[in-house]
ZADO-1210 file (C-alpha; in nm, 4 decimals, padded with zeros to 6 digits):
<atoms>
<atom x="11.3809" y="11.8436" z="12.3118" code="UNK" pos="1"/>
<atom x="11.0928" y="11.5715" z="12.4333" code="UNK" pos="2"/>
<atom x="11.0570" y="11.2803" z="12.2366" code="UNK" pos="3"/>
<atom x="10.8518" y="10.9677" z="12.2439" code="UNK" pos="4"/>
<atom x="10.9453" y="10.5725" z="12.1709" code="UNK" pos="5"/>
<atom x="10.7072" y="10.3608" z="12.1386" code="UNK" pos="6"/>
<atom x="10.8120" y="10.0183" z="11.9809" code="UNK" pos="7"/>
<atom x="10.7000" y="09.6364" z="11.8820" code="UNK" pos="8"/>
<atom x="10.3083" y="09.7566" z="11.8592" code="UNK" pos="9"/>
<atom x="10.2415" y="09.3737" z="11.6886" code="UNK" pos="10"/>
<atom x="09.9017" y="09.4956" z="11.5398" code="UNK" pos="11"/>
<atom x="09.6522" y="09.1960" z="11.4518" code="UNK" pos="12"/>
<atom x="09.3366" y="09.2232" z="11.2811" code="UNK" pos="13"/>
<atom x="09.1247" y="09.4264" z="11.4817" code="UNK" pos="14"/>
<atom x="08.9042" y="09.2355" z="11.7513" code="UNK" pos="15"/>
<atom x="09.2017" y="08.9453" z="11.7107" code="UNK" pos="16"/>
<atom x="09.4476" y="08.8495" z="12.0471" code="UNK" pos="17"/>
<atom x="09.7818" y="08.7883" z="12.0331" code="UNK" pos="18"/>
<atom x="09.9217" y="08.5916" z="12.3475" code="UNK" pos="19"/>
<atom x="09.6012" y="08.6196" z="12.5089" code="UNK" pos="20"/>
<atom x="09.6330" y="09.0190" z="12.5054" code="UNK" pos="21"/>
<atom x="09.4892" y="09.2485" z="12.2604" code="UNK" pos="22"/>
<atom x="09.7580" y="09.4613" z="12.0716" code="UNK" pos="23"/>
<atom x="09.4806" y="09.7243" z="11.9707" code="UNK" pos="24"/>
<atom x="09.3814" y="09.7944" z="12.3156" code="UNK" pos="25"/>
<atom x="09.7142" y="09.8131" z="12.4955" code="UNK" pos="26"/>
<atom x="09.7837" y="10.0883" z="12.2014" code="UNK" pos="27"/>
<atom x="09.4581" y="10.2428" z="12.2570" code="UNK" pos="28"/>
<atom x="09.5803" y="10.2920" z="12.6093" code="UNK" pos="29"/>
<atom x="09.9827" y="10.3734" z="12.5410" code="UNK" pos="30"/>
<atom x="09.8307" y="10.6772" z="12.3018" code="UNK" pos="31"/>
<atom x="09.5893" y="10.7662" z="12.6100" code="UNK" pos="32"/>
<atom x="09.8191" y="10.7956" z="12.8454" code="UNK" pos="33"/>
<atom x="10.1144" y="10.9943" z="12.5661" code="UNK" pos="34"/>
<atom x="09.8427" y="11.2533" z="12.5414" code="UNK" pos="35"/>
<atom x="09.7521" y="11.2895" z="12.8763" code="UNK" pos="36"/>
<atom x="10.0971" y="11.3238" z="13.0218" code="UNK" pos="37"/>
<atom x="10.3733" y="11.3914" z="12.7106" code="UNK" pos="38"/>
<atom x="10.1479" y="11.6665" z="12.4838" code="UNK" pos="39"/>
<atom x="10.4160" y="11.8739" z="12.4864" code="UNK" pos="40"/>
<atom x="10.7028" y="11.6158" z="12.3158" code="UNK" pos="41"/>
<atom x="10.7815" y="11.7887" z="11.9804" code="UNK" pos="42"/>
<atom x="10.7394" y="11.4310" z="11.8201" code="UNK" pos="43"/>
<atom x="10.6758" y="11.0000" z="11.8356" code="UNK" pos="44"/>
<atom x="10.8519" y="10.8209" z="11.6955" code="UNK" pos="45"/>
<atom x="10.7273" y="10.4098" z="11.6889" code="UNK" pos="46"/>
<atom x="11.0100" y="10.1996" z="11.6072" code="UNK" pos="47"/>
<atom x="10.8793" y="09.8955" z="11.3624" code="UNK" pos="48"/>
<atom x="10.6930" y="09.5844" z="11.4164" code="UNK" pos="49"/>
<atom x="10.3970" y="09.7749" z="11.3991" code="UNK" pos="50"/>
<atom x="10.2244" y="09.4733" z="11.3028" code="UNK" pos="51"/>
<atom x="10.2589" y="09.0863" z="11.3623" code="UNK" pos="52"/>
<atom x="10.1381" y="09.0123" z="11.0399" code="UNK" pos="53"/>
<atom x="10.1431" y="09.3032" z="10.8018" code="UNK" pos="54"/>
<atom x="09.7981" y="09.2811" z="10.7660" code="UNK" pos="55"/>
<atom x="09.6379" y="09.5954" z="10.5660" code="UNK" pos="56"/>
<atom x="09.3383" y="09.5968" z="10.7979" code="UNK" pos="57"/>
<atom x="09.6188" y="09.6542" z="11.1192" code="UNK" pos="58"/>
<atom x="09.7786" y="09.9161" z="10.9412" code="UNK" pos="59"/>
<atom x="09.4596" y="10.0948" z="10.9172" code="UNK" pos="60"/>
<atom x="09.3646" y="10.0395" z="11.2717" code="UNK" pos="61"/>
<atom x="09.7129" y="10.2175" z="11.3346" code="UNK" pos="62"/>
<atom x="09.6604" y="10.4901" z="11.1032" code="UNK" pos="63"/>
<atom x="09.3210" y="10.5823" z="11.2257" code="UNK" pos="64"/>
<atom x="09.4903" y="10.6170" z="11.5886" code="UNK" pos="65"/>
<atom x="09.7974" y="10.7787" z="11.4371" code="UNK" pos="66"/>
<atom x="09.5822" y="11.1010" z="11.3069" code="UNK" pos="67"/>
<atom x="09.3720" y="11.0959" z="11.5963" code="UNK" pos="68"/>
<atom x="09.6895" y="11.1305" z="11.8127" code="UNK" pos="69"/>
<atom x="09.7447" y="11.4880" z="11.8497" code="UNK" pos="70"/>
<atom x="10.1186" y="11.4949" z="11.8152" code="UNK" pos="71"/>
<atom x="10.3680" y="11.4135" z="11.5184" code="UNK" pos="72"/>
<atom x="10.3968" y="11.0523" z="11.4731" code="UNK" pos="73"/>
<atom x="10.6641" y="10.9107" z="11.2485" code="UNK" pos="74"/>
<atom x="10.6564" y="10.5209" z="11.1427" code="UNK" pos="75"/>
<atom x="10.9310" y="10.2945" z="11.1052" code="UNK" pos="76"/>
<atom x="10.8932" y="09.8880" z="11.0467" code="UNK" pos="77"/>
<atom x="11.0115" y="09.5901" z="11.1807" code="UNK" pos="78"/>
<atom x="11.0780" y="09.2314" z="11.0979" code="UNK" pos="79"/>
<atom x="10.7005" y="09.1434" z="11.1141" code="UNK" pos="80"/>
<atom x="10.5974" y="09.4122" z="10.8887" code="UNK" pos="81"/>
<atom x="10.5224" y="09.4372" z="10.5291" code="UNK" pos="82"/>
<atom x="10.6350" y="09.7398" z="10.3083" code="UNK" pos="83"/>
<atom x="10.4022" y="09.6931" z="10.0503" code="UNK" pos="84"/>
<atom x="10.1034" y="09.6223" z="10.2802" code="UNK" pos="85"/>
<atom x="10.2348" y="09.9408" z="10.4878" code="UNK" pos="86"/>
<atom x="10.2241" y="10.1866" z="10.1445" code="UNK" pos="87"/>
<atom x="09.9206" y="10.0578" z="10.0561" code="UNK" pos="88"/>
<atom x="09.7767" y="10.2425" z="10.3613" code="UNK" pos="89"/>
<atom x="10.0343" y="10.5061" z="10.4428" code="UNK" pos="90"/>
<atom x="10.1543" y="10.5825" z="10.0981" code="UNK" pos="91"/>
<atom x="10.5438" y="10.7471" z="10.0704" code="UNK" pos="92"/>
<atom x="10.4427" y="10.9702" z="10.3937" code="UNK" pos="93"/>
<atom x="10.7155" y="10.7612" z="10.5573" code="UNK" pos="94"/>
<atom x="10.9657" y="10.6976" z="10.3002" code="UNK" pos="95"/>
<atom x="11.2646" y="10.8080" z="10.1063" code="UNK" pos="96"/>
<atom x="11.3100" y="10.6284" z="09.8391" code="UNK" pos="97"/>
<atom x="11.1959" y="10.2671" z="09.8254" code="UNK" pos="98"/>
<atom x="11.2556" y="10.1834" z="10.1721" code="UNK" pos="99"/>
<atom x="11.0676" y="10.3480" z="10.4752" code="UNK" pos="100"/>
<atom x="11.3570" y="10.5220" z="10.6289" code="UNK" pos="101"/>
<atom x="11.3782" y="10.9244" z="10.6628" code="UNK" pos="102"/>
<atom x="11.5721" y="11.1569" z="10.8625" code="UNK" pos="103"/>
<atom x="11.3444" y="11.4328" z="11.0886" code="UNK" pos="104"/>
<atom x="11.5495" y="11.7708" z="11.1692" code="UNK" pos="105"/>
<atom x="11.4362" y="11.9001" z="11.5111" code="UNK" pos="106"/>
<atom x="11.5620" y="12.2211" z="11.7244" code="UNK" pos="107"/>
<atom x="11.7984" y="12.0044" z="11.9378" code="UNK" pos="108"/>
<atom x="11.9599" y="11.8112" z="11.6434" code="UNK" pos="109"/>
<atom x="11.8547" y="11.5426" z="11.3375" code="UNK" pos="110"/>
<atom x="11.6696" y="11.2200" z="11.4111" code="UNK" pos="111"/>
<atom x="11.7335" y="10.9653" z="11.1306" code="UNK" pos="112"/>
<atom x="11.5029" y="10.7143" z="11.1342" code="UNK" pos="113"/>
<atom x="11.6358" y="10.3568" z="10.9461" code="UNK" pos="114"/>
<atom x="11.4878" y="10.1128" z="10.7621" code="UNK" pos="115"/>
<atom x="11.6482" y="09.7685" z="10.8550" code="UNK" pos="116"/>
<atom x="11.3451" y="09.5053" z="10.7194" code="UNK" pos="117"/>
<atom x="11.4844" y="09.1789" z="10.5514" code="UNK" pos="118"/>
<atom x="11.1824" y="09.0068" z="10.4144" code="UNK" pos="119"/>
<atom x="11.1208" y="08.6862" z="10.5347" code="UNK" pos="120"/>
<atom x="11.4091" y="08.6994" z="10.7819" code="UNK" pos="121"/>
<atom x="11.3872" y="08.7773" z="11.1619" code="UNK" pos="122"/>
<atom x="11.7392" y="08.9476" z="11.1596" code="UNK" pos="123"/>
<atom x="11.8099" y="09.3039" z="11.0302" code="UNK" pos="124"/>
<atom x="11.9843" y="09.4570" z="10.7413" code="UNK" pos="125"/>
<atom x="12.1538" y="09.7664" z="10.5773" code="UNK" pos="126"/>
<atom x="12.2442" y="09.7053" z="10.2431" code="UNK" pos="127"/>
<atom x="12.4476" y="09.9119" z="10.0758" code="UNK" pos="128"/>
<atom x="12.1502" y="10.1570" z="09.9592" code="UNK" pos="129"/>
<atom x="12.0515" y="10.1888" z="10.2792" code="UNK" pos="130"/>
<atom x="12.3796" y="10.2516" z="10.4452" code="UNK" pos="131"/>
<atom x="12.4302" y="10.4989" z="10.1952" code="UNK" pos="132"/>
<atom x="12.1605" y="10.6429" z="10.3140" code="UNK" pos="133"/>
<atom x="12.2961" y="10.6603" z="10.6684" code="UNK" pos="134"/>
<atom x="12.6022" y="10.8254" z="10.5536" code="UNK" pos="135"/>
<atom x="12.3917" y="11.0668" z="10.3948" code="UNK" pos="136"/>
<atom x="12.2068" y="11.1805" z="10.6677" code="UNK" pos="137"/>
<atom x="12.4726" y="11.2012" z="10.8772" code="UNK" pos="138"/>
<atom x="12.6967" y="11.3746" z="10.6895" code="UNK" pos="139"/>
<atom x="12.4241" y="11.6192" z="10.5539" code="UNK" pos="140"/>
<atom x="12.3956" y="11.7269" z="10.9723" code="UNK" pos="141"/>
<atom x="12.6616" y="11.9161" z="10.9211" code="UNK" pos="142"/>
<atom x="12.7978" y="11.8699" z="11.2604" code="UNK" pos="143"/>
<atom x="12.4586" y="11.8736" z="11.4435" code="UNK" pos="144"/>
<atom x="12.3997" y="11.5685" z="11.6777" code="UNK" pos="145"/>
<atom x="12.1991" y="11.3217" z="11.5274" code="UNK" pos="146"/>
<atom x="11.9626" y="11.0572" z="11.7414" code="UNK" pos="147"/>
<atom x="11.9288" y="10.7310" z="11.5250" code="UNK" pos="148"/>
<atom x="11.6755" y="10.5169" z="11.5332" code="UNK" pos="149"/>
<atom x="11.6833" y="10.1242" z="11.4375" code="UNK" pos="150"/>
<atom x="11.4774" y="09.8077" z="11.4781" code="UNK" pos="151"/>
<atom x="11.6894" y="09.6039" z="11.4702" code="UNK" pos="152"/>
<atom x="11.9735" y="09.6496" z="11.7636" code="UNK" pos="153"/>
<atom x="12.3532" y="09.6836" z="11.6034" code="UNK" pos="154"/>
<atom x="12.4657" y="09.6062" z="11.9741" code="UNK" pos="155"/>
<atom x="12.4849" y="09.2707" z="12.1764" code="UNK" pos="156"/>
<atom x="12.2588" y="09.2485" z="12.5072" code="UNK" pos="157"/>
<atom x="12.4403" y="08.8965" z="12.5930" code="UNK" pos="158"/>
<atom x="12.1390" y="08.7115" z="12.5314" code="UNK" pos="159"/>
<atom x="12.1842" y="08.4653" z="12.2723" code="UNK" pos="160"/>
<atom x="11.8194" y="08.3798" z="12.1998" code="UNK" pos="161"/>
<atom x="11.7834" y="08.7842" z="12.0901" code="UNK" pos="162"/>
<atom x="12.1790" y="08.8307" z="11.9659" code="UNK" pos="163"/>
<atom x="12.1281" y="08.5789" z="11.7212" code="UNK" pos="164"/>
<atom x="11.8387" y="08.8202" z="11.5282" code="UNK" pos="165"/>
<atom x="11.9876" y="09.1503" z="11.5785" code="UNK" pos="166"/>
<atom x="12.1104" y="09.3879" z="11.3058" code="UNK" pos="167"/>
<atom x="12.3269" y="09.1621" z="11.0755" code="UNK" pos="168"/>
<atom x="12.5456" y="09.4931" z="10.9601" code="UNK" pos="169"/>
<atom x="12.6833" y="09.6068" z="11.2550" code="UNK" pos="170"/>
<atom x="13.0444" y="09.6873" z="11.1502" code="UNK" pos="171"/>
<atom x="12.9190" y="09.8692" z="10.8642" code="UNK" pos="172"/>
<atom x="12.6837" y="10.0331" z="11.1037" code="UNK" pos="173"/>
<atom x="12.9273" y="10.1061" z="11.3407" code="UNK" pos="174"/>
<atom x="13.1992" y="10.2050" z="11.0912" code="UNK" pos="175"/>
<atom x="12.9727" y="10.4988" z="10.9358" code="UNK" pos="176"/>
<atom x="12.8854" y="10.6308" z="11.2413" code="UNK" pos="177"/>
<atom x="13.2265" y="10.6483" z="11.3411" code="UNK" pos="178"/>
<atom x="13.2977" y="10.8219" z="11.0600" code="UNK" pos="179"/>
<atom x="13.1081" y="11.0560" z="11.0710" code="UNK" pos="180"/>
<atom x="13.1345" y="11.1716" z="11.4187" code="UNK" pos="181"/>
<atom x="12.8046" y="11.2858" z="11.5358" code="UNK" pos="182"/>
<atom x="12.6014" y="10.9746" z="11.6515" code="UNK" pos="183"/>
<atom x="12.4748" y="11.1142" z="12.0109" code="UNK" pos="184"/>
<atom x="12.2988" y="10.7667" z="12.0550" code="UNK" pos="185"/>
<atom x="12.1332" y="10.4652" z="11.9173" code="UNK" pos="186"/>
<atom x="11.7418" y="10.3859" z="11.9635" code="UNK" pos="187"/>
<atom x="11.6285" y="10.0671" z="11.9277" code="UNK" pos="188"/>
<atom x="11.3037" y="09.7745" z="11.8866" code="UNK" pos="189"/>
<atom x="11.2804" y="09.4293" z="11.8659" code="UNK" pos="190"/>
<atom x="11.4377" y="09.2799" z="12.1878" code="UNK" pos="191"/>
<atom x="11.1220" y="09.3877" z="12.4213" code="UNK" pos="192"/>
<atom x="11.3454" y="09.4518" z="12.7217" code="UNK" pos="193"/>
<atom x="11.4560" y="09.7633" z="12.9320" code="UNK" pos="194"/>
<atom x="11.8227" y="09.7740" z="12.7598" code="UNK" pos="195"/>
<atom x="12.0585" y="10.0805" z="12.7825" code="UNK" pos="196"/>
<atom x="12.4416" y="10.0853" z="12.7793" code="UNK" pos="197"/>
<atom x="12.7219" y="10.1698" z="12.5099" code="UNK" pos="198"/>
<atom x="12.8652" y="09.9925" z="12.2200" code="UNK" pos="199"/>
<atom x="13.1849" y="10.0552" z="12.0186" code="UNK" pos="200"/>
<atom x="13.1399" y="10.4171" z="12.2166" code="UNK" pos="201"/>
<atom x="12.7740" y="10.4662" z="12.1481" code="UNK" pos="202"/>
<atom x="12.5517" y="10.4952" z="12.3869" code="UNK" pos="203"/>
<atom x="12.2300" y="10.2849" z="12.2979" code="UNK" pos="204"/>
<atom x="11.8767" y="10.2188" z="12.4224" code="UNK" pos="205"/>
<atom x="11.5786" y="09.9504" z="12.3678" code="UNK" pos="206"/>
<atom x="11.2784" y="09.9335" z="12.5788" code="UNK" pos="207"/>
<atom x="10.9480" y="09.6676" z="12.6327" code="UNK" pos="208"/>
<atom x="10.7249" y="09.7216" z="12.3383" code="UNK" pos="209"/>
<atom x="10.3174" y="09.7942" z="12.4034" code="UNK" pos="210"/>
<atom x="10.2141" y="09.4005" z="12.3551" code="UNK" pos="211"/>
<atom x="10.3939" y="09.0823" z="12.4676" code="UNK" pos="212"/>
<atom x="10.7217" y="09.1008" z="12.6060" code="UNK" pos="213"/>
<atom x="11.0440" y="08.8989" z="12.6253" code="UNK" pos="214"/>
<atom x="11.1955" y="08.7036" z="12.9382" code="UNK" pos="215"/>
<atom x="11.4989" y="08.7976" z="13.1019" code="UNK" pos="216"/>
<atom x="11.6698" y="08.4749" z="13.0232" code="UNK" pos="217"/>
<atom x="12.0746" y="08.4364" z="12.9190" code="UNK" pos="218"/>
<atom x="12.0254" y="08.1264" z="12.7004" code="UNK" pos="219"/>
<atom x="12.0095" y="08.0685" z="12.3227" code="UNK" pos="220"/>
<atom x="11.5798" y="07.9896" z="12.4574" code="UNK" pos="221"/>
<atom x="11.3175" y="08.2601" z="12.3909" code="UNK" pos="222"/>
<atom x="11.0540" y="08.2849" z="12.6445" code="UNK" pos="223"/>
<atom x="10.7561" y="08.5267" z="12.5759" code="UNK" pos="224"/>
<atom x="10.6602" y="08.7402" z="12.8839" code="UNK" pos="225"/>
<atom x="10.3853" y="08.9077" z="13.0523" code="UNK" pos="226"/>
<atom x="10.5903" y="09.2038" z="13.1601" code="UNK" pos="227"/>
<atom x="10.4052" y="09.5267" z="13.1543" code="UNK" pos="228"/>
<atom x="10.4023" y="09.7280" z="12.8481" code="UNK" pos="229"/>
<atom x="10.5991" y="10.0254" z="12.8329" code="UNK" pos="230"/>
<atom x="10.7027" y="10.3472" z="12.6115" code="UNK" pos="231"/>
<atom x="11.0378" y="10.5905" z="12.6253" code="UNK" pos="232"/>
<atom x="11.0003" y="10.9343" z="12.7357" code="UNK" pos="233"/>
<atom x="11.3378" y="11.1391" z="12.6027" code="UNK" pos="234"/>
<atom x="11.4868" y="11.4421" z="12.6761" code="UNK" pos="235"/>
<atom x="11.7984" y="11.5695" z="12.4393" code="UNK" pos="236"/>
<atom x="11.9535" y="11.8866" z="12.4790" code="UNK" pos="237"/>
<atom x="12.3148" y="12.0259" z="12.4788" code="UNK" pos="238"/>
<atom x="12.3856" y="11.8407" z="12.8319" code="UNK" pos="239"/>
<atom x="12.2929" y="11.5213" z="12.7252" code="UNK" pos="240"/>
<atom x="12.1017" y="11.2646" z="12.6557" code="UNK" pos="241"/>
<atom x="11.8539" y="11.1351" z="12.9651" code="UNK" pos="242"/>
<atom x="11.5838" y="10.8388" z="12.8927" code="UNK" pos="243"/>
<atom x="11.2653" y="10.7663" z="13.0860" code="UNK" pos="244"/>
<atom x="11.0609" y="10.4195" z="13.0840" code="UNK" pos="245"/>
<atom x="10.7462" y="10.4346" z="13.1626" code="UNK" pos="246"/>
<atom x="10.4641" y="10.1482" z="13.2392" code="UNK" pos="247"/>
<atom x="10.1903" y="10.2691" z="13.1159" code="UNK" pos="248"/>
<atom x="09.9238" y="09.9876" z="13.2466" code="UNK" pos="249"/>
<atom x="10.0798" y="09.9544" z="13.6263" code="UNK" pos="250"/>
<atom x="09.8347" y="10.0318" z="13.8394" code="UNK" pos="251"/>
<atom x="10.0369" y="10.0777" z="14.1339" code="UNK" pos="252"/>
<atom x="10.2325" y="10.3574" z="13.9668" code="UNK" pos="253"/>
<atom x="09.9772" y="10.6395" z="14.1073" code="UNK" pos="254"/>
<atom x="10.0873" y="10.9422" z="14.3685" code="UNK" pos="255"/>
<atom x="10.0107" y="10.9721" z="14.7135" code="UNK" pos="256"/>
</atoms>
């Protein structure tokens, strides 16, 4: 199974900038280059903060992109989104229930896809609806392996600037998958940096997102970037579990 992540899109209005860069364009050019190169990954999944804002008029420059993508796209939010602004243009296509959260059963096992929004907050949440929810899904596998997929990172990446905004119910988290059994790993947003490792026995990944990124820096200081924008290229099968980053503006990246 070949899957796509792309993450932290930060949509503006159309024709706006966002640290000097133009959110549209870079994912004008990180759906270019998916189709070129990945039109064979059975789906894409783009892991919240599809907008800065939550702007309507960004979530219909995304949706316009999203059908003309020729590939399954599923939609999850972030911190800077807004649900209602988000149904307004999507509808339920992305939802179960009143939060945008759905599990996605594939060949090569069950992605669940989380909802972890707190409005008006920069850190995450699962309430008890939505960790419900997560139990659910799991449970419902039956067994199968199941990829999940969260904005908001559960795990620490020992950078207290980032750690400080992460997932807020990570025990609970961390105490249904457990239970359950069948967590192969943990996908995640929001930090904008090349992360992988494992937590409480998981095995987890974030990546850069298609906009601005954030600085390498172990303080309780965040410090935007300039790093080059980037998307996840998975393969899943019965071996395991091997990602791929790839920079989808470097120029330098070419054969010879």
């Amino acid at each position: 199974m070949k899957l796509i992540q792309v993450t932290d899109v930060h949509l503006v209005q159309p024709s706006e900038t966002l640290f000097g860069l133009d959110p549209l364009e870079r994912l004008d050019a990180c759906f270019a280059d998916i189709a070129a190169n990945h039109a064979d990954a059975e789906a894409v999944v783009i892991s919240g903060d599809l907008t800065h804002d939550g702007e309507e008029s960004a979530y219909r420059a995304l949706a316009e992109r999203v059908e003309a993508l020729p590939l399954p796209v599923h939609l999850m939010l972030g911190n800077h989104d807004d649900r209602d602004a988000f149904r307004a243009v999507f509808g339920d296509a992305h939802s179960t229930g009143r939060f945008v959260q759905k599990s996605v059963d594939l060949p090569a096992g069950r992605l669940v896809l989380l909802d972890t929004l707190k409005a008006g907050a920069v850190e995450g949440e699962l309430c008890e609806e939505r960790l419900a929810f997560l139990d659910r899904q799991l449970a419902e596998a039956k067994g199968r392996d199941c990829l999940v997929f969260a904005h908001h990172p559960p795990f620490k990446l020992h950078m207290p600037a980032l750690d400080g905004v992460g997932l807020a119910d990570a025990d609970a988290f961390a105490e249904v998958a457990a239970r359950n059994g069948n967590v192969r790993h943990v996908f995640a947003g929001h930090v904008h940096r090349p992360v992988s490792g494992s937590w409480r026995g998981l095995p987890f990944t974030a990546l850069r997102g298609t906009s601005q990124q954030t600085a390498l820096q172990f303080s309780d200081r965040f410090v935007a970037s300039l790093e080059p924008p980037a998307y996840a290229v998975i393969f899943a099968d019965d071996e395991g579990v091997v990602v791929h980053f790839h920079d989808f503006l470097d120029r330098t990246a070419g054969t010879i």
